[in-house]
N, C-alpha and C positions, 0 to 999 in steps of 0.2 A: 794477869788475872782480870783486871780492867778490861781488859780486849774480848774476853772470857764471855764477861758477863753481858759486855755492851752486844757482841754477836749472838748472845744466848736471845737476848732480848726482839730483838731485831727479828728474829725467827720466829719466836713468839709470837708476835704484833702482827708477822706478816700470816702466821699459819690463824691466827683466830679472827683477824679481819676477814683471811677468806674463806674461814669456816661460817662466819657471821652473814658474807655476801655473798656466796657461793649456792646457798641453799637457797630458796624461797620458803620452807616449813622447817622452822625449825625446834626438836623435840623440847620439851621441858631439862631434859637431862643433856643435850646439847647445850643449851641457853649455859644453864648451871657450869656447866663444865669450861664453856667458852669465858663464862665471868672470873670463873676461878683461877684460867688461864692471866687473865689479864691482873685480877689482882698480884698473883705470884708475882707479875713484874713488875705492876708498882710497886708491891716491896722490896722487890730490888734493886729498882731503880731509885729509888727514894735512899734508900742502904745506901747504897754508893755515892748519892749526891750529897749527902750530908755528913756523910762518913762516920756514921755509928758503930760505937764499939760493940763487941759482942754481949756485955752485962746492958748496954743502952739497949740495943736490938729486941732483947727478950723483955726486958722493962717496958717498951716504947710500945709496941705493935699491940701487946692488950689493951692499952691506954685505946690508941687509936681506931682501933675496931672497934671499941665501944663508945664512942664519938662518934663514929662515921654510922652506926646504926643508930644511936637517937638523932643525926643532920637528918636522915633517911626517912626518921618517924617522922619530922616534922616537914615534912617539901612533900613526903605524902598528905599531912593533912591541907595542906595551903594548897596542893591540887584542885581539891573542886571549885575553889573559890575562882581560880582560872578559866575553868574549864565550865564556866554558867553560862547560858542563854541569855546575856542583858537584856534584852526584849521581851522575854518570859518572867523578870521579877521587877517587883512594885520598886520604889526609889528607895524605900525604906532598907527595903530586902540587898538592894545593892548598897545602901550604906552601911549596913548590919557586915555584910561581905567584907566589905573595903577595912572596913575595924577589925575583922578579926585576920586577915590578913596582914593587918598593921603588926596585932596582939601575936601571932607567930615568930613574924620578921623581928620582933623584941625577942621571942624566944630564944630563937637563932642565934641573937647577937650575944645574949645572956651564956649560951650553951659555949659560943666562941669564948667569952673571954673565963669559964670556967675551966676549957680545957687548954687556954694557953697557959693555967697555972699550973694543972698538971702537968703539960710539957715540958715545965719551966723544973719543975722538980727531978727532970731525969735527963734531959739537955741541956746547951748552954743556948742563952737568948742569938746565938750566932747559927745556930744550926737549927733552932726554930726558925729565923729568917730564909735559912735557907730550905728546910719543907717548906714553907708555904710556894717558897718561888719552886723548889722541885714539883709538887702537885701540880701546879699551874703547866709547868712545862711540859708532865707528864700527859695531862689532861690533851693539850695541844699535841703530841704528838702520834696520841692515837687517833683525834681525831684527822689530822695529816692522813694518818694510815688507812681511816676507814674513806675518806675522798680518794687517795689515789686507788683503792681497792675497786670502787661503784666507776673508776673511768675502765 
């Protein structure tokens, strides 16, 4: 089943990386569908790395989606603060910036150690250590997939 899943995967990544580079325009409803590809296998790549049970499974993944959309609220508002013309504002303006980038990156942190006690209420601290290192890994191997896809 293991074998299963890992080549479910594997087709996955390859079919949506080169849905993703294959096109040059791609529709709003592509995007969507291409993300929702990729989530499905985070989830089940992360399922299998940490090896949740099916009562964990159902428990966990609402937890986590509603995490992973306030991480999302907050790295959109710290965007523009990125994304300024240093040249175009007074010292002031960029020290004003640099603070509330500060006052975010606390948010962040705050938002992290509120959801590892959620975590902590439906896993064990051994399988929280291991999502964190699954995500990372996961992270890493799409983007693996989207380089060899652009050679």
């Amino acid at each position: 089943m293991k074998l299963t899943k890992l080549l479910f995967l594997f087709f996955l990544f390859t079919g949506s990386v080169a849905v993703a580079h294959g096109q040059n325009k791609e529709t709003p409803e592509e995007r969507k569908a291409r993300i929702e590809k990729i989530e499905t296998a985070k989830i089940a790549f992360i399922t299998d790395k940490i090896n949740l049970s099916g009562d964990q499974a159902q428990r966990f993944w609402p937890v986590y989606q509603e995490h992973d959309r306030k991480r999302n609220d907050l790295r959109q508002k710290s965007r523009p603060y990125k994304e300024q013309n240093l040249n175009a504002l007074t010292d002031e303006q960029i020290q004003a910036g640099l603070e509330a980038r500060l006052n975010i990156r606390q948010r962040e942190l705050d938002l992290e150690k509120e959801y590892m006690d959620k975590y902590l209420r439906i896993i064990s601290p051994r399988q929280l250590a291991l999502f964190y290192r699954a995500e990372r890994e996961f992270t890493k191997l799409l983007l693996e997939r989207l380089q060899t896809a652009k050679k």
